[in-house]
N, C-alpha and C positions, 0 to 999 in steps of 0.2 A: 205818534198819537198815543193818548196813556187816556184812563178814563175810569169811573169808577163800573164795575162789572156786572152783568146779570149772572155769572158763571158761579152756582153755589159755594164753591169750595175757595174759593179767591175773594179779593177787596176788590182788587184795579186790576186792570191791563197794561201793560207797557209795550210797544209793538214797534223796537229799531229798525227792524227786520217785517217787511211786507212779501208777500206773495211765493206759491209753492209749488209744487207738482207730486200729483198724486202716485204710491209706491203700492198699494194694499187695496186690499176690500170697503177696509175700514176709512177710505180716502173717497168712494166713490159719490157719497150725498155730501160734500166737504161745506161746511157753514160759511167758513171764512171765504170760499170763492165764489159761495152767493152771495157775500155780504157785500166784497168786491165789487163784484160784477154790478149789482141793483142797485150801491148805496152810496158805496164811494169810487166809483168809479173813474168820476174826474178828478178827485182829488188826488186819485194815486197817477192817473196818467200824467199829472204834472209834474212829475219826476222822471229821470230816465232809468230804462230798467239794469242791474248788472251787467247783463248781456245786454249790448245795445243793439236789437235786429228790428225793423219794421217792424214784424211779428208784437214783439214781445215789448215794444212802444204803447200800440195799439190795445195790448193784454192789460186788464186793470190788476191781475194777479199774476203776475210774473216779478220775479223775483226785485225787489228795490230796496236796497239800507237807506234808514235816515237819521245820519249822523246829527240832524236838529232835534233828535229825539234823545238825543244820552242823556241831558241834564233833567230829565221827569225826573228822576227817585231822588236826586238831591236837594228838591224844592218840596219835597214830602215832610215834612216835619214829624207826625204823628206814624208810629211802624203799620206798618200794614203788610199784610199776603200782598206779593205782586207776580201775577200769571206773564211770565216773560213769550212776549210773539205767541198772543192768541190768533194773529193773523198770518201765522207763515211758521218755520220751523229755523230754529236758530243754526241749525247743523246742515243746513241745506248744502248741497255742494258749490252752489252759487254764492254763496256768502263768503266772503276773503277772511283767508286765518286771522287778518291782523281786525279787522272789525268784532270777530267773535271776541279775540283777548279786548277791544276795548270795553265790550259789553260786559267782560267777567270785572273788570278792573273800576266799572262803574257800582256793580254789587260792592266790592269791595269795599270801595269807597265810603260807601252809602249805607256799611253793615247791621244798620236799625231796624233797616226790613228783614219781611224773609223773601227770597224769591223761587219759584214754581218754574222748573225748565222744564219742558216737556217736548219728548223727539220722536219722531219714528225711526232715525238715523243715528243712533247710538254706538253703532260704527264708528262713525264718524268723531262722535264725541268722545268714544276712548284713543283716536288717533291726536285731538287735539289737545285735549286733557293729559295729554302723555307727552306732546314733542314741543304743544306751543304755548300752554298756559303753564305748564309745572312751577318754574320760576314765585309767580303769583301766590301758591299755592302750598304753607306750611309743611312739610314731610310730603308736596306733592297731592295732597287728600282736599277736595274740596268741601269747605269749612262748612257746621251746622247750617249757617242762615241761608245757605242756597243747597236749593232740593232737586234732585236733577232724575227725572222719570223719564217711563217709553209708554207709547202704547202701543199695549195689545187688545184685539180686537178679537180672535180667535186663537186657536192651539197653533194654526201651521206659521204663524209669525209668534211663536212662542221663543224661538232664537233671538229677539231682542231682548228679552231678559238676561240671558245667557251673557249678554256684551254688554247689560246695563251692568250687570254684579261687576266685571273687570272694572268700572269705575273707581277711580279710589273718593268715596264721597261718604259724609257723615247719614244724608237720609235720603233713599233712592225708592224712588215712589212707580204704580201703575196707575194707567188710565185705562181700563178697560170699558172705552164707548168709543165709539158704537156699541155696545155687544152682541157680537152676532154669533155666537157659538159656545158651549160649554168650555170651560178651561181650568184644567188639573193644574195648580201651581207649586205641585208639592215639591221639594229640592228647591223652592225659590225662596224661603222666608229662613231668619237666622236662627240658628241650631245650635249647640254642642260647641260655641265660639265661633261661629262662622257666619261672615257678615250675609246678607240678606239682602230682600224687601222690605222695607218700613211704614206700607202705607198702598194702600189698594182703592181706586175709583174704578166704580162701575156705573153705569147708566148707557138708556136705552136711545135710541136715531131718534130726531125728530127733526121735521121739516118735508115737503114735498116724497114723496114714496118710501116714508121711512120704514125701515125692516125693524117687526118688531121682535123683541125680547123675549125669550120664554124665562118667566120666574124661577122656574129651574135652575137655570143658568145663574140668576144671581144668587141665589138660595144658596147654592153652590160656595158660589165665593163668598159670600159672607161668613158661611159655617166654618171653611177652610179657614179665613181670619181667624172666627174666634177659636180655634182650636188651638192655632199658632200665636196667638196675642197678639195679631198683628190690625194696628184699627183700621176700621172700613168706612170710606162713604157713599152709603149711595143717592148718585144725582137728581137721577130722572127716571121717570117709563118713556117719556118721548111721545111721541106720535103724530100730528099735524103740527105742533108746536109745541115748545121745552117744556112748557108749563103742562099739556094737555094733561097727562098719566097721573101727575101729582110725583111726591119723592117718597111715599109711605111704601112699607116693604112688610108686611105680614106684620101692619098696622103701629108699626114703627119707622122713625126719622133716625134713619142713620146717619149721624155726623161727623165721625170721627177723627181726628187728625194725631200723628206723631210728635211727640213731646219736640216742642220747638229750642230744648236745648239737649238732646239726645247726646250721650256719650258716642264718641267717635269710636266705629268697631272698623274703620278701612284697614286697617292694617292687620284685622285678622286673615 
């Protein structure tokens, strides 16, 4: 299922890869598993899950690939931002090595766009990125037009960063939403030749008992941006719903994105 997006920083969605399980804090109001649950719920049970258990039949958000979804980005003519698996996490451990390489090899393919990977299992993605996509992948470095981020939500999952930089990739972005905690990200943005962060989201929970944000915290990261040159954008305040808070930050719309043909620094 691909579709054109409410998510400010994206065009579309592309979503091979349905359904997940929660690892953090920042998993616990999860959008995509009420959106599962309440909306599309039969459409995903009509699939089988990875694992095929009763349980996880029954589950509208357990883990499902849908190989009838590869061919979205090649029927795209005009480039667009594409948010890859706004409904699940492409690095799930449920997800088979060789589906992940077909989903890299459809970017590929399809190099017009840009594509937005986003993980909380970065792990993961430097273990695949390293033994099962290399091939793919000129000098090994995943090329400008796919952007491959983590999120972080607070400081004590700040070690996804740490495993996002091992990536060898042209532009390696945060998502910092939820946000639920101030976060120091200093030793994370590029230095003195030394590859980095290239691109920072921040925004606030919203939907049923969202936790809110204190402006502190984003103040915070914005500043630490511009200090660094690194652009920022922020989403949301959040609150009963995306829109509630507005996206104004000390009466400014933060937009910002990384130069979409950035010189390649992985091999610093």
């Amino acid at each position: 299922m691909a579709g054109q997006s409410a998510i400010e920083w994206t065009d579309v969605t592309w979503n091979p890869v349905t359904g997940c399980t929660k690892v953090s804090a920042g998993c616990d109001h999860c959008y995509a598993e009420r959106i599962a649950r309440r909306l599309l719920k039969e459409t995903y049970r009509a699939a089988l899950p990875v694992v095929d258990t009763a349980a996880n039949r029954s589950n509208p958000f357990a883990v499902r690939i849908w190989p009838d979804r590869l061919d979205a980005p090649g029927k795209w003519r005009e480039p667009r931002m594409i948010f890859v698996n706004s409904m699940s996490d492409l690095f799930h451990a449920e997800v088979p090595d060789e589906f992940i390489r077909r989903c890299f090899e459809v970017m590929l393919e399809n190099d017009h766009h840009v594509y937005q990977v986003l993980t909380k299992r970065p792990g993961r993605a430097i273990r695949l990125v390293e033994k099962v996509v290399p091939e793919l992948f000129e000098g090994g470095a995943i090329p400008g037009h796919i952007w491959i981020g983590t999120s972080v939500e607070a400081q004590d999952v700040d070690h996804r960063i740490s495993q996002l930089l091992r990536i060898k990739a042209t532009i390696r972005f945060l998502s910092c939403e939820p946000l639920l905690g101030p976060l120091d990200l200093a030793g994370f943005f590029p230095s003195q030749g030394r590859s980095g962060i290239h691109w920072v989201i921040a925004g606030g929970e919203s939907g049923p008992n969202a936790r809110p944000a204190d402006p502190a915290w984003v103040r915070a990261l914005r500043d630490q941006c511009l200090e660094s040159g690194v652009p920022f954008f922020f989403k949301q305040w959040g609150g009963a719903t995306a829109k509630a808070g507005g996206r104004e930050l000390d009466g400014e719309l933060w937009s910002q994105y990384p130069a979409l043909l950035a010189e390649e620094d992985s091999a610093a």
